[in-house]
N, C-alpha and C positions, 0 to 999 in steps of 0.2 A: 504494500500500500504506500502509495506516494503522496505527500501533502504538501500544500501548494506550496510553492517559493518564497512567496511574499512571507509567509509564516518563519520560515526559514532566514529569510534575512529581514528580520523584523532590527526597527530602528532602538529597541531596547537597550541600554548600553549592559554589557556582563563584567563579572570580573576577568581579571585577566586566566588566561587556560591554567596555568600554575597554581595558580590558586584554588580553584573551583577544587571541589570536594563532592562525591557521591552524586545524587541526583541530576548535579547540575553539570558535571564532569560527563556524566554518561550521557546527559541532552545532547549536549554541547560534540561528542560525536559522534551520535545516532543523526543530526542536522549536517555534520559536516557528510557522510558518507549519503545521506539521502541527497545532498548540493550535487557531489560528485555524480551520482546516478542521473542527477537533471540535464544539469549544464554539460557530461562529457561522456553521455550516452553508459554510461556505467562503465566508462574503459579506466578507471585509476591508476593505474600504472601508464598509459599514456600521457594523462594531462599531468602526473608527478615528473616525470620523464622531460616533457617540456617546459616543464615550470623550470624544473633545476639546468635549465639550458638560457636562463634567463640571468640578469645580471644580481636580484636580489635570492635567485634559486641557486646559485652559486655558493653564495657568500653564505647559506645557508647548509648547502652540502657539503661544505666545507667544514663548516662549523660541526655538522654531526661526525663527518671523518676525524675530526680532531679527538672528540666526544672516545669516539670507539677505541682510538690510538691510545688514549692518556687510560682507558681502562685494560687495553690488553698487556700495556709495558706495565700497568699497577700489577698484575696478574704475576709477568713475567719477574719482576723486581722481588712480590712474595716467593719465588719459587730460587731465585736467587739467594736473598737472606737464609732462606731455610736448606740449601744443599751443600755439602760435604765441598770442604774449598778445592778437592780435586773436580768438581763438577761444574761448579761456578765459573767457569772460562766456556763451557757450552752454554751455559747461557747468555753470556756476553758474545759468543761466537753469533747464536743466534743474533742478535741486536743485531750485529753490524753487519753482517750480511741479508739484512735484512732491507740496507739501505738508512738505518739510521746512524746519524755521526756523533760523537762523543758528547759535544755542545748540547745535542736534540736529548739525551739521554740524561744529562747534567740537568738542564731544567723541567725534566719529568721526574726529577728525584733521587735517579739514579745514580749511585755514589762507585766510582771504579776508577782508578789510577790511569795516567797516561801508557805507562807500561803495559797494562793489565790488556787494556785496550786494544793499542799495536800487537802484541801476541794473539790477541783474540782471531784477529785476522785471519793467521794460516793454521787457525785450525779447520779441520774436516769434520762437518755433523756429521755424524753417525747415522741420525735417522733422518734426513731427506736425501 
């Protein structure tokens, strides 16, 4: 069941998404995802797709990449602290061969020597 648009983009002002809580949190997108069936024929992944091909859909999908990055090196940093220091150079191996550089890893938190670093380099992951 579809209900009309105007309802949908009613001039009511909300709070911001962050905020909202339960009922108003699940309005808010049960109305977004009935928009999306309106205005884009229900293709979502299309009009997401070209949104983020846009100059404010950028700076946004950027922003979630960053989001995901700073959670997977949190990930990998706990697995760091907690492994045996003959093992701790594979996890730094990973880092850098990963394409992140010492600096990227320094302001994620990531605490490891310039030496530790350079060595990391030639080592061989074992599992990829």
């Amino acid at each position: 069941m579809v209900r009309d648009t105007g309802k949908i983009l009613s001039s009511r002002i909300s709070q911001p998404f962050s905020s909202q809580r339960g009922g108003q949190r699940n309005r808010t997108m049960q109305d977004f995802k009935e928009f999306i069936n309106i205005r884009a024929g229900g293709d979502f992944s299309g009009i997401l797709s070209a949104f983020y091909n846009t100059r404010p859909g950028k700076i946004i999908k950027q922003h979630l990449m960053d989001l995901k990055t700073k959670i997977l090196v949190s990930k990998v940093i706990g697995q760091y602290v907690s492994a045996a220091n003959i093992h701790k150079s594979l996890w730094i191996s990973l880092l850098s061969s990963s394409g992140f550089s010492r600096r990227d890893i320094l302001q994620l938190g990531f605490k490891v020597g310039r030496q530790s670093w350079t060595n990391s380099k030639s080592i061989d992951l074992p599992f990829f």
